[in-house]
C-alpha positions in Angstrom: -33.0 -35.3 -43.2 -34.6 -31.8 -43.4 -30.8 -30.3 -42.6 -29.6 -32.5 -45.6 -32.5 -31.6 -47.9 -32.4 -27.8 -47.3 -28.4 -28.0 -48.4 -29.3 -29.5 -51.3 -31.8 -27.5 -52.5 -29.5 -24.4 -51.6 -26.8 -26.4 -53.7 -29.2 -26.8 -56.4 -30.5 -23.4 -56.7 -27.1 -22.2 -56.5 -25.6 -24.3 -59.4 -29.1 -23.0 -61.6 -27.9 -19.4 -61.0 -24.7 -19.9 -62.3 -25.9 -22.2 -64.7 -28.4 -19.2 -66.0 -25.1 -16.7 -64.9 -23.1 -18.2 -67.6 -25.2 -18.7 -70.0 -26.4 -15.0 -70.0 -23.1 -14.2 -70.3 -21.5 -16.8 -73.2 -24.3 -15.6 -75.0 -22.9 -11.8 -74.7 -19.4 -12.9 -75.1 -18.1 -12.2 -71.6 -17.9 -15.9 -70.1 -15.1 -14.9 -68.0 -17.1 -12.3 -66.0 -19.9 -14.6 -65.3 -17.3 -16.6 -63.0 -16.4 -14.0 -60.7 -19.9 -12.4 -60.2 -21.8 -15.7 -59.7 -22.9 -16.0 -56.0 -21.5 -18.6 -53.8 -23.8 -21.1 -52.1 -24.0 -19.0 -48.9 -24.8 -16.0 -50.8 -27.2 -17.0 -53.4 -30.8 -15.6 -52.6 -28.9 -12.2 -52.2 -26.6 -11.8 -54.7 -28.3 -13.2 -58.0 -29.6 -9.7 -58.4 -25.8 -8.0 -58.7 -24.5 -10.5 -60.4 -27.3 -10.1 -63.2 -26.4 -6.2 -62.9 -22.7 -7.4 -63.3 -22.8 -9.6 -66.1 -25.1 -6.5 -68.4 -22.7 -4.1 -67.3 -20.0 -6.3 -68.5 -22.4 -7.1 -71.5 -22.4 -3.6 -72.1 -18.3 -3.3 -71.6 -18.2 -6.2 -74.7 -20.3 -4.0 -77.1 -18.4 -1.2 -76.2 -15.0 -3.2 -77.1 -16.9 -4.4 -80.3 -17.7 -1.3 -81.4 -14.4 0.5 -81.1 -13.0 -3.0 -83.0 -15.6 -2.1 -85.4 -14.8 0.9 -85.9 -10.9 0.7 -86.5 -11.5 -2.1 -88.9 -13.7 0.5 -90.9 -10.7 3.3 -90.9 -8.5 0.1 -92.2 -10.8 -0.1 -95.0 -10.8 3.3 -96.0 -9.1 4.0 -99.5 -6.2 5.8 -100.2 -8.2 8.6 -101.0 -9.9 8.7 -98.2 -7.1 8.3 -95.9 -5.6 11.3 -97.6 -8.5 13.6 -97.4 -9.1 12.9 -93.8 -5.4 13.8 -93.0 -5.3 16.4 -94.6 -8.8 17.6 -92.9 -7.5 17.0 -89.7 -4.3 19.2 -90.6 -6.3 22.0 -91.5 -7.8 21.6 -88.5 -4.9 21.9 -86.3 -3.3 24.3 -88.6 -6.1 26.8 -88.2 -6.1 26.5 -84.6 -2.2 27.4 -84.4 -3.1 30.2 -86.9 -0.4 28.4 -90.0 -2.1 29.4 -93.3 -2.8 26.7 -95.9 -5.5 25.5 -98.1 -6.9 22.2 -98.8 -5.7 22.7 -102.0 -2.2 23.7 -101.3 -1.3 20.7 -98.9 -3.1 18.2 -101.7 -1.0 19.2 -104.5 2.1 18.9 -102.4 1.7 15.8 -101.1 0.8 14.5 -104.6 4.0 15.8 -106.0 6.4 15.0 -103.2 4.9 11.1 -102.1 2.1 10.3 -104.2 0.2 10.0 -100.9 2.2 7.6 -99.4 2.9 8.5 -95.7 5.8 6.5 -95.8 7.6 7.3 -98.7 11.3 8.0 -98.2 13.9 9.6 -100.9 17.0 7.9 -100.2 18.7 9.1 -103.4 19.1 13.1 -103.0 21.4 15.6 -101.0 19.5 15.1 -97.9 19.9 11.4 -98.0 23.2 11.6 -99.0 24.3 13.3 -96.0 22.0 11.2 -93.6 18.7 12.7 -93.6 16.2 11.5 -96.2 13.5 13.2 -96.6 10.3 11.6 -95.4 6.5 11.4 -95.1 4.0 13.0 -97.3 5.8 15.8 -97.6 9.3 14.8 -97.8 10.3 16.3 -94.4 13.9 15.8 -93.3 14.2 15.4 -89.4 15.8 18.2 -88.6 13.0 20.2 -90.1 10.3 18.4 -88.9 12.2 18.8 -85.1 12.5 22.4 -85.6 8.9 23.4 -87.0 7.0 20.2 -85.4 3.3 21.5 -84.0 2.6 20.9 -80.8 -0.3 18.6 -80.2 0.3 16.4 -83.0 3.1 13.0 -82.7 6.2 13.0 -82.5 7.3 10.8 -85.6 8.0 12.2 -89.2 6.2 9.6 -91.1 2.7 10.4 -88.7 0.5 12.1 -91.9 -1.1 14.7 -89.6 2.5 15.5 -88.0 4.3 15.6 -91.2 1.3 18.2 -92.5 1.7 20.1 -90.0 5.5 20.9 -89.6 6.0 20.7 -93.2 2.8 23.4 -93.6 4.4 25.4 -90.4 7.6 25.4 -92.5 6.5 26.6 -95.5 4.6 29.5 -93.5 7.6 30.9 -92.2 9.6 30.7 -95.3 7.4 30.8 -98.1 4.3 32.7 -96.6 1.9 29.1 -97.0 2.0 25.5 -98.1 0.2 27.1 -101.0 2.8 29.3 -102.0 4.8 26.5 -102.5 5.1 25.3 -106.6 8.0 23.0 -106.6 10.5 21.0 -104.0 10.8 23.4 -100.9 
């Protein structure tokens, strides 16, 4: 009887740990970790300890995860505006680490005129798009362009705001001097 008794309590006490294990973790979000880190019945004086550690490390993983979500569904709910000034910010940035001249100023006034700020405007109407290659992006770059002065460092797609910036800035450097040289359709 004592052989039958000592099971159970082992049995017992091992079904409260993951009992408490899963809880601990539902409560944080991570249910699925608390399976896999809760001690089996011949381990469970031993390993209650790690697989406490385990579930607030995964704990921690969660808020991690929750925070990033957090944080993209901020940058979604930036305005227009805002989206605008922090590409062109991070332009500048990259621009003046390549050494291509332009202004804050220059690159806004630009954009406004060639795409109102929308990074996915497309002229499908002029010479360009006639022969097969609309301009695109915030500042009308046709791909041939944007291939030829693209900045390293920055993505590989026209209609990226920071990439258009960039080439279409790097462009206007070698032709015109600066973005802010530029007063009209380039």
């Amino acid at each position: 009887m004592s052989i039958n008794a000592t099971a159970t309590t082992a049995t017992d006490r091992t079904a409260r740990i993951r009992r408490i294990s899963v809880a601990g973790v539902v409560a944080t979000g991570a249910a699925a970790i608390a399976l896999g880190v809760a001690p089996t019945p011949a381990h469970a004086d031993g390993q209650a300890a790690v697989g406490t550690a385990s579930a607030k490390a995964s704990a921690a993983s969660v808020a991690e995860q929750a925070q990033t979500a957090k944080s993209a569904k901020k940058a979604d709910k930036l305005t227009q505006d805002e989206k605008l000034d922090k590409w062109i910010n991070e332009a500048l940035h990259i621009m003046k680490k390549k050494g291509i001249p332009g202004s804050y100023h220059g690159l806004k006034k630009n954009i406004m005129r060639e795409s109102g700020g929308d990074p996915n405007a497309m002229n499908d109407w002029d010479v360009n798009a006639k022969a097969g290659t609309p301009s695109k992006g915030l500042l009308q770059v046709i791909q041939p362009t944007f291939d030829a002065y693209h900045v390293k460092g920055t993505e590989k797609k026209l209609t990226d705001p920071v990439a258009n910036l960039t080439a279409a800035a790097n462009y206007a450097a070698d032709r015109y001097g600066s973005i802010d040289n530029v007063n009209s359709a380039y």
